[in-house]
N, C-alpha and C positions, 0 to 999 in steps of 0.2 A: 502488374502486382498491386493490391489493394491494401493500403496501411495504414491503421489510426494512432491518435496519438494517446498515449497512455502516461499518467503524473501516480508516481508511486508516493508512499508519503508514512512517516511516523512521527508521533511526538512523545513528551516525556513531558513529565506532569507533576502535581502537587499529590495526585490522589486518584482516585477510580474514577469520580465522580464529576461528569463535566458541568455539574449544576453547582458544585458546593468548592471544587478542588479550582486550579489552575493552570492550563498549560506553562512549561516552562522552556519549550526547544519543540521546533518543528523542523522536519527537512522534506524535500519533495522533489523528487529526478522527474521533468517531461521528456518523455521517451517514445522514437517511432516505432513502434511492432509493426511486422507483417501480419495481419487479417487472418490467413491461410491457415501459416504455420505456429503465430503467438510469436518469433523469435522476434529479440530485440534489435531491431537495423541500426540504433545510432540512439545517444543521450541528445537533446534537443537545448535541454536549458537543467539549472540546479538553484536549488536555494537553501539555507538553510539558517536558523536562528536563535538566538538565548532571548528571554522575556523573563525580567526583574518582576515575580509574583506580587510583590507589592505586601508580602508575607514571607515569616520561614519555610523554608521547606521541610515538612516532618521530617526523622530519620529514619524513617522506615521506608518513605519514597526514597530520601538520598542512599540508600543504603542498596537501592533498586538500582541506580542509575548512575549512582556515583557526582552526580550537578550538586555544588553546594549553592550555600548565599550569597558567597566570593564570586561564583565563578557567573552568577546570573544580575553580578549590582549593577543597575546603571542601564542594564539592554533593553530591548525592543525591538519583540520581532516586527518588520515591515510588514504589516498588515496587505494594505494595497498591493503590496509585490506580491507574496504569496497567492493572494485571491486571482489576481491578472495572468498567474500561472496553470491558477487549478482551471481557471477556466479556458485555457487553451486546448485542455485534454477533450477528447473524446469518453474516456471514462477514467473513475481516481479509482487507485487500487492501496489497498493497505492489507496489513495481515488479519487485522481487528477491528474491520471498518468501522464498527457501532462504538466501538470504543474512540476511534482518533476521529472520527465524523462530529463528533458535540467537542471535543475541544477546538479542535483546528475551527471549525464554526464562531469561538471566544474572539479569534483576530482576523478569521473571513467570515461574514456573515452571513455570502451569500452559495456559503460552499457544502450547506446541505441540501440543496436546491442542481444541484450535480447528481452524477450519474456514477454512484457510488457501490465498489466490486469487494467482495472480503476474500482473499487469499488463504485463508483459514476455513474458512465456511460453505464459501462458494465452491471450492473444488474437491470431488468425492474423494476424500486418503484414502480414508479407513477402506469404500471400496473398490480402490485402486491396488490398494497394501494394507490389506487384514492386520499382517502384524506390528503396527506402528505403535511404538507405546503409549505417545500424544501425538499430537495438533501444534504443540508450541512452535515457534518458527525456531528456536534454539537444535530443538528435537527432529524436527523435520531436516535442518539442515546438516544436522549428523548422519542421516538415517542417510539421508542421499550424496553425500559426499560433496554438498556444495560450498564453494567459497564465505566464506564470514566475513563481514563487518565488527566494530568494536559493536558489543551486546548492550541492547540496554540503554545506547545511544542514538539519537533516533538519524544523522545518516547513517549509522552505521548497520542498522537496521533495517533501514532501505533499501542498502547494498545489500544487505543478504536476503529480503525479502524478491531482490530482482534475479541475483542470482539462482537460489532456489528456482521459483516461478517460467523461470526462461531454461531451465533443462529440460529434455525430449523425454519424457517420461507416459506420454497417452499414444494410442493408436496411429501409428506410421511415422513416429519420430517427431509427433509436433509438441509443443514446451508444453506445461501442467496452467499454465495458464492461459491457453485457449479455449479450455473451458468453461471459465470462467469470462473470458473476453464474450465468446459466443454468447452464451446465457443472456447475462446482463444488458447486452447492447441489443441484442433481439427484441426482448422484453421492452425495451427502453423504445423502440425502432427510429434506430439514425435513422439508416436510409433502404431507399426500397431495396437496392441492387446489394445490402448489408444484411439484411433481413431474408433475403433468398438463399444466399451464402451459408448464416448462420443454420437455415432449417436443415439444408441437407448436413453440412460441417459437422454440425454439434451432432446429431442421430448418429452418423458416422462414430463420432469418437466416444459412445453410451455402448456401445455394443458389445 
């Protein structure tokens, strides 16, 4: 059986903007999937962190996410942890990768330089399930009945972005994120005997 490793990840922020705003919490599960099936075999390692902006937090982010000024004085996320994490993975997955890719970047710098999956984008809903009303991960995980995390919070976000992602939802019962595993890491080409896999796999589950 063929398994890589996979670092899920969310953060929580000052703002939209990873040029102008601030990360303020990041969390990130590295996790062994099966290749094959996408299903998750085992959590590997976890991290997770508050980071003191060094500014207020608007209240329209706090209003988002619920992190005040109280609740971030003083921290610091471990940069170096974080970064020696993402880099274990085989590929980083998030629901909004263009989105948490320039923050999480703020306190790893060398982690857009990774082999970065978006769980939002990368995997077809809409042509899997026409009738989905969005994309949100909030939304998606109603639609499908999966496990939730606290919203808004970024493990908690994780958790459901893993939950979601790891139910059997594409051709012959493999999780919604083998999809996406395939794709990316073809493209990317790990390895030869990964790349073989992925051509026939992925065809397989378009069909």
């Amino acid at each position: 059986m063929t398994s890589i490793r996979v670092a899920y990840v969310d953060t929580e922020t000052t703002g939209l903007s990873s040029r102008y705003d601030r990360i303020i919490e990041v969390a990130i599960v590295l996790a062994e999937v099966e290749w094959e099936t996408g299903k998750i075999l085992g959590r590997l390692d976890t991290y997770a962190g508050l980071q003191d902006p060094g500014r207020r937090i608007p209240a329209e982010a706090m209003a988002v996410h619920g992190i005040t000024d109280a609740m971030v004085k003083g921290h610091r996320i471990d940069g170096p942890r974080a970064e020696a994490l993402l880099a274990e993975a085989d590929l980083v997955l998030a629901h909004n990768s263009g989105f948490d890719k320039g923050f999480v970047a703020q306190i790893a710098p060398g982690a857009p330089d990774l082999a970065w999956g978006c769980t939002c984008r990368g995997i077809p809903w809409k042509k899997l399930y026409p009738s989905l009303p969005s994309l949100s991960l909030q939304t998606l995980s109603r639609f499908f009945g999966a496990r939730t995390g606290t919203a808004h919070r970024a493990l908690g976000d994780v958790e459901t972005t893993m939950n979601l992602v790891a139910l059997p939802g594409v051709h012959g019962g493999r999780a919604f994120q083998q999809l996406v595993l395939h794709k990316k890491l073809k493209r990317a080409g790990l390895t030869p005997d990964l790349v073989v896999l992925a051509d026939a796999s992925f065809r397989e589950n378009l069909r």
